[in-house]
N, C-alpha and C positions, 0 to 999 in steps of 0.2 A: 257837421262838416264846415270848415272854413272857407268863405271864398277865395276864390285867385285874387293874388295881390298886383297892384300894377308892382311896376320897375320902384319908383319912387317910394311906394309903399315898405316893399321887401328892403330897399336899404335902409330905413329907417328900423324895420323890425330885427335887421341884423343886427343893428346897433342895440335895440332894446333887448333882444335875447342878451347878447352880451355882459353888456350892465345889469339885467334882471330889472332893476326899478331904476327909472330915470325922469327927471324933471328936461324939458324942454332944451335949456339951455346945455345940459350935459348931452344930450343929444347931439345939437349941433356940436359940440365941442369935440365929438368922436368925428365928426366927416371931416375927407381929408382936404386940403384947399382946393380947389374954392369954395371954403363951405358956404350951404343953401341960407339964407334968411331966416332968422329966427320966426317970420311968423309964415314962411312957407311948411318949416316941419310943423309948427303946432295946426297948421291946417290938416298935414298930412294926419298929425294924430288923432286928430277930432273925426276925418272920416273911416278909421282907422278904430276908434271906439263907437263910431256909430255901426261900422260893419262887426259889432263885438270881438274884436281881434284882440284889444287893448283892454283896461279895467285903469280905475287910478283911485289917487287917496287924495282926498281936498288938506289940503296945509294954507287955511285962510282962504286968500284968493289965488292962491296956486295948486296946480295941480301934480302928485307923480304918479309915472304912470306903470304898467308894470302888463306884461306881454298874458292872455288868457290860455293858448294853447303854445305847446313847445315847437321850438325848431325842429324837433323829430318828426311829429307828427305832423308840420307843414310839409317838410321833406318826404316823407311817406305819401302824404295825398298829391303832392306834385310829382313825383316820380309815378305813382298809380296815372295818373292823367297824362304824361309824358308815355309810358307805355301803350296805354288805352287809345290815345288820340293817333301817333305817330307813327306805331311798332307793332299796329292792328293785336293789342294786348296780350302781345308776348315777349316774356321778358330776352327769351334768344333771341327774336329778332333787335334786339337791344345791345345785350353784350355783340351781335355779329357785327351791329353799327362799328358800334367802337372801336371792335378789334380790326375792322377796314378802314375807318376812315381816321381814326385816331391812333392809330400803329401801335396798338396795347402791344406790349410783351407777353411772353411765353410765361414767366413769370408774372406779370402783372393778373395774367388769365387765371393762373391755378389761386392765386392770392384771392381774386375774385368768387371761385368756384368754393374755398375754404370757407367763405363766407356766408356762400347762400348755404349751405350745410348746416352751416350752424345757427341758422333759420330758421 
């Protein structure tokens, strides 16, 4: 299982899912202005490979790095934690959030319902 990511963390792994492998500098090059300091993400990534989240390939004294588990299966254990923690782990208490506080459509509803079916 992955740990929880801070904030800073997960923007950086969006960007690395995205890319698949990336060196530092393409990193920042994906954030949008005002991007962060080149040695603020190599910080992030180094704790980010200590928490085994990341993997990399040495190229000399450079490193790229390349994401160990998928965006899906981050997405799956944060959504599970998300239910679990706030929705007393039910996923209707979940969709009921939504459909009240974030004014889901009648359509958006049954789009949703097609989906866990086919789950």
């Amino acid at each position: 299982m992955m740990q929880e990511l801070t904030k800073a963390e997960e923007q950086v792994m969006q960007i690395l899912w995205k890319l698949n492998k990336a060196f530092v500098k393409e990193i920042v090059a994906q954030f949008p202005e005002p991007k962060p300091a080149y040695n603020t993400v190599s910080t992030i990534i180094r704790i980010l490979e200590k928490k085994k989240i990341v993997g990399y390939e040495s190229f000399g004294r450079t490193h790229r790095y390349f994401p160990l588990h998928s965006r899906e299966a981050y997405a799956n254990q944060s959504a599970t934690h998300l239910i679990e923690n706030y929705f007393g782990g039910s996923a209707e208490n979940l969709v009921s959030f939504f459909v009240k506080e974030k004014n889901i459509s009648a359509s958006e509803l049954e789009q949703i319902m097609e989906q866990i079916k086919k789950s």
